[in-house]
C-alpha positions as CSV (number, residue, x, y, z in Angstrom):
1,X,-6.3,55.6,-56.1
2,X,-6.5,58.6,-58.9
3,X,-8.4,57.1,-62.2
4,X,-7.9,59.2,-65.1
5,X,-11.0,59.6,-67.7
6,X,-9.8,59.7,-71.4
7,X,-12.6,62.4,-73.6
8,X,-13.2,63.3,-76.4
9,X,-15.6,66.6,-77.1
10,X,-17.2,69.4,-79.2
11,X,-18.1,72.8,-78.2
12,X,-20.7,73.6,-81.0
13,X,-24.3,73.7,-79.9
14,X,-27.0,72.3,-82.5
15,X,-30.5,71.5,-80.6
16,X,-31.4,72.6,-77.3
17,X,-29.9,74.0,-74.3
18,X,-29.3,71.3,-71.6
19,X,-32.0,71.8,-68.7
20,X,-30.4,71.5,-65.7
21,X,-32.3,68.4,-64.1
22,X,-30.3,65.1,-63.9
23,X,-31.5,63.9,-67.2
24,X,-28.7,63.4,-69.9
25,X,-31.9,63.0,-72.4
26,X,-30.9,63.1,-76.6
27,X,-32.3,66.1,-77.2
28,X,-29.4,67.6,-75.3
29,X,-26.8,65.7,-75.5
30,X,-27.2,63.1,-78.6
31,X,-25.4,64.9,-80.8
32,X,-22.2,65.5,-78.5
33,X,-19.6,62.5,-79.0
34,X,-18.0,61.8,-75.9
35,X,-15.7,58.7,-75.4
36,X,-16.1,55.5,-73.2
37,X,-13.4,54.4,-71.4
38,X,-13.4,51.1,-70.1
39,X,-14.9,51.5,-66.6
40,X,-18.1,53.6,-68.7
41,X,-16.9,57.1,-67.5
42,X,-18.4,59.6,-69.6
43,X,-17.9,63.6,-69.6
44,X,-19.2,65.9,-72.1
45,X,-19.2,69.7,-72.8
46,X,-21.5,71.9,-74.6
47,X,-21.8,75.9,-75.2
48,X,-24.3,78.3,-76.4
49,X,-24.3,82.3,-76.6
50,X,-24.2,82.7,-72.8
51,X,-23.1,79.3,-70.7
52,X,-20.7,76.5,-71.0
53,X,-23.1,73.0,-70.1
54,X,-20.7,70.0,-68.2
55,X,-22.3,66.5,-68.8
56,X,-20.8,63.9,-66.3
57,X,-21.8,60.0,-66.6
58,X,-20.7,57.4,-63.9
59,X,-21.5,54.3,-63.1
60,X,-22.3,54.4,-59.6
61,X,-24.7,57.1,-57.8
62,X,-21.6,60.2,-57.9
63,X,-21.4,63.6,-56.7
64,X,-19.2,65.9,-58.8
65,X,-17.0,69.3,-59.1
66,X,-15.7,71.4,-61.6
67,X,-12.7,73.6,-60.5
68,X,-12.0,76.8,-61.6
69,X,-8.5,78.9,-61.9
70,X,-7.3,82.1,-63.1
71,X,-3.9,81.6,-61.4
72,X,-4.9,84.1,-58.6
73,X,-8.0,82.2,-57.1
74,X,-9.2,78.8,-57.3
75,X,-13.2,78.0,-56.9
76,X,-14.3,74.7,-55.9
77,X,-18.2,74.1,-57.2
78,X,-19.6,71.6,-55.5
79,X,-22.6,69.5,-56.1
80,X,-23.9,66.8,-54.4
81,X,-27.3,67.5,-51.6
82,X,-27.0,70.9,-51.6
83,X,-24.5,73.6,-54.4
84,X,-21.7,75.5,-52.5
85,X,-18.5,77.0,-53.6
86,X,-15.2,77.2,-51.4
87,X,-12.1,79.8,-52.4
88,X,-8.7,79.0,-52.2
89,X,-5.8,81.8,-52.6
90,X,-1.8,80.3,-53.4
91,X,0.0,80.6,-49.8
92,X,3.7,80.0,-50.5
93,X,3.4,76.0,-51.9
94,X,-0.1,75.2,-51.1
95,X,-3.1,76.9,-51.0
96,X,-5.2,78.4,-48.6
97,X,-9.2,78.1,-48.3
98,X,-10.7,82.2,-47.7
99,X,-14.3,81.3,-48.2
100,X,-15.7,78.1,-46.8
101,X,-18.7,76.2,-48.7
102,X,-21.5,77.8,-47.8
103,X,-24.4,75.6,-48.7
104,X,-27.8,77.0,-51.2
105,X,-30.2,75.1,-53.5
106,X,-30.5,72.4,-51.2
107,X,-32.0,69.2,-53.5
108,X,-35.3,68.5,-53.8
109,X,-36.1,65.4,-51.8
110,X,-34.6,67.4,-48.9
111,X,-36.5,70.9,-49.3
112,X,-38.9,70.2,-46.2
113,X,-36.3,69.3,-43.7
114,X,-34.6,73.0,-44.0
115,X,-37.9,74.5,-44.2
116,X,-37.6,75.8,-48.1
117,X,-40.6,77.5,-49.4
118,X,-39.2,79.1,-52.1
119,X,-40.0,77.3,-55.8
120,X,-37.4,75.0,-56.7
121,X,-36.8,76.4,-60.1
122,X,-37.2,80.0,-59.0
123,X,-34.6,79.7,-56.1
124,X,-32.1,77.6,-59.0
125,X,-32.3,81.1,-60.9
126,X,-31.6,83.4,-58.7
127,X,-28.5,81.1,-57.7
128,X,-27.4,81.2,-61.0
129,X,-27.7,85.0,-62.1
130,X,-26.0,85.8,-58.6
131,X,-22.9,83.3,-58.8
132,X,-22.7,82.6,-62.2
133,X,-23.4,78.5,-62.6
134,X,-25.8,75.8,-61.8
135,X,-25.5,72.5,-61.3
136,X,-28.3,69.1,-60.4
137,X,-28.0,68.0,-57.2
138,X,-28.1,64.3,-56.0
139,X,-31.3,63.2,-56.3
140,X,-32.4,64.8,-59.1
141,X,-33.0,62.7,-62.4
142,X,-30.5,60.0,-62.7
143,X,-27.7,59.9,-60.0
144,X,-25.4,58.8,-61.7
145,X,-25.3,61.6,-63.7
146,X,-24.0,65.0,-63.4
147,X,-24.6,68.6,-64.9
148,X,-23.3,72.1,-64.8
149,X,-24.2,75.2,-66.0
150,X,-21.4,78.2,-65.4
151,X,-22.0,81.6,-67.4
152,X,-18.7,83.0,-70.0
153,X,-18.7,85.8,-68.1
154,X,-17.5,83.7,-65.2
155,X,-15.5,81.5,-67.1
156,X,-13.5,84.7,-68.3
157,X,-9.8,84.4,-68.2
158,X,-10.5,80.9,-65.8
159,X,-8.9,77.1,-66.7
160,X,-10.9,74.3,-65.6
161,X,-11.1,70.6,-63.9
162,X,-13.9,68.0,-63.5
163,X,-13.9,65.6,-61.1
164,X,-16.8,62.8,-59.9
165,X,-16.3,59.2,-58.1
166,X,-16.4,56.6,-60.5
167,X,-16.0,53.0,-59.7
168,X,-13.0,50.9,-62.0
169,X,-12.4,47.5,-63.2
170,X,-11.3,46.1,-59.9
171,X,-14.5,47.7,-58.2
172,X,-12.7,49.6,-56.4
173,X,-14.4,53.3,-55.7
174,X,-12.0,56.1,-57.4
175,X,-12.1,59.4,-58.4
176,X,-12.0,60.4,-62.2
177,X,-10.4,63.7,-63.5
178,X,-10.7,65.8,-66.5
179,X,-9.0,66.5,-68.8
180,X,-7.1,63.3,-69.3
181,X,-3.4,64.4,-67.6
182,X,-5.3,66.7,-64.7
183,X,-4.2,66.1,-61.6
184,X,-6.3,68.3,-59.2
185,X,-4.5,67.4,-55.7
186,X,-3.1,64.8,-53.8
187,X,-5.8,61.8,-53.6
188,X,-7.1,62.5,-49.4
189,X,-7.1,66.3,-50.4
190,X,-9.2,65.9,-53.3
191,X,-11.4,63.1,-51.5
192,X,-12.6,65.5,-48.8
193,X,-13.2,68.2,-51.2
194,X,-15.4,65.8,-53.5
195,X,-17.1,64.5,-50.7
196,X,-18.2,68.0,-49.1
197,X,-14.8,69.1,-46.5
198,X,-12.6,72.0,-47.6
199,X,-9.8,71.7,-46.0
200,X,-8.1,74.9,-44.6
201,X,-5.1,74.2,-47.2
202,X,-4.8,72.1,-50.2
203,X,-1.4,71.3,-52.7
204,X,-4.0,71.9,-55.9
205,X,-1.9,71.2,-59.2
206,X,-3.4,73.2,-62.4
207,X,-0.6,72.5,-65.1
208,X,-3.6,70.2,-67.5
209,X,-6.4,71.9,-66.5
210,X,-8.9,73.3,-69.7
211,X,-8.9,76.4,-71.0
212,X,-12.5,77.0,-72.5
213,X,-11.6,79.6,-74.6
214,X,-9.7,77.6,-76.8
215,X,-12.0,75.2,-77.6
């Protein structure tokens, strides 16, 4: 079952940068309207100079992607224990995965099981100025909440989607898109991907998806 978040949102930038850390605090974010639906799915966006910021509020502990497109590639960014991005290239009438998730940034509350020395914040960084976007990972802050952090100069020429699970009404556990008339792929396809699989070929739809750069 597909449940559709209706948003509103501004792009200007008063006040600080968000931090990405899993707190929605109002600093950050106070000043962005964003609108309720009736199951409390909330997603808002922010820009300064350099980054476009992706505020995601659920109501149940989520995990989250944005999607990116320029028509010739898609890019799956993935958040939930760990960040990883999967690639899909347009085969015929689906498409086809090229690069797997690869799995970097593991969350903090797992660190020690991998064996991570490297600073938290210092590895987040160098994630960031190599791939071009950020994002909390599950345990961090609230976790209900989601954030991301992807650099213009990635976003360049790209459309975009967010997704998170989201529970509705009936209590039933859905997925949530956005924008409002997104539809990303068919409901198993875009369960797997949300939950960590990338499946060797997906039916992604891109019609609705945002195009940052006319905001």
């Amino acid at each position: 079952m597909l449940f559709v978040l209706l948003c509103t949102f501004a792009l200007t930038s008063p006040g600080e940068s968000p931090v990405i850390d899993g707190h929605l605090n109002e600093a950050e974010w106070g000043t962005f309207d964003a609108q309720d639906v009736a199951d409390g799915g909330v997603v808002k966006l922010r820009q300064d100079s350099q980054y476009l910021y992706i505020a995601i509020q659920s109501n149940i502990d989520t995990v989250s992607h944005v999607y990116l497109t320029d028509g010739k590639e898609i890019h799956v960014l993935h958040a939930s224990a760990s960040l990883g991005r999967a690639v899909y290239k347009p085969a015929g009438d689906h498409w086809q995965r090229t690069e797997p998730f690869t799995w970097e940034v593991r969350d903090p509350a797992i660190r020690k099981r991998f064996n991570i020395t490297q600073d938290h914040k210092e590895e987040q960084q160098q994630y960031l100025a190599r791939d071009g976007w950020l994002a909390k990972t599950f345990m961090m802050g609230d976790k209900k909440a989601g954030e991301f952090q992807i650099a213009k100069s990635y976003l360049a020429g790209r459309r975009l989607a967010v997704s998170f699970n989201h529970k509705n009404s009936a209590g039933e556990q859905v997925i949530v898109n956005y924008p409002e008339k997104a539809s990303v792929a068919p409901v198993d396809q875009e369960k797997k991907l949300l939950y960590g699989e990338a499946p060797e070929t997906v039916t992604f739809s891109t019609e609705n998806w945002l195009d940052p750069s006319k905001r």
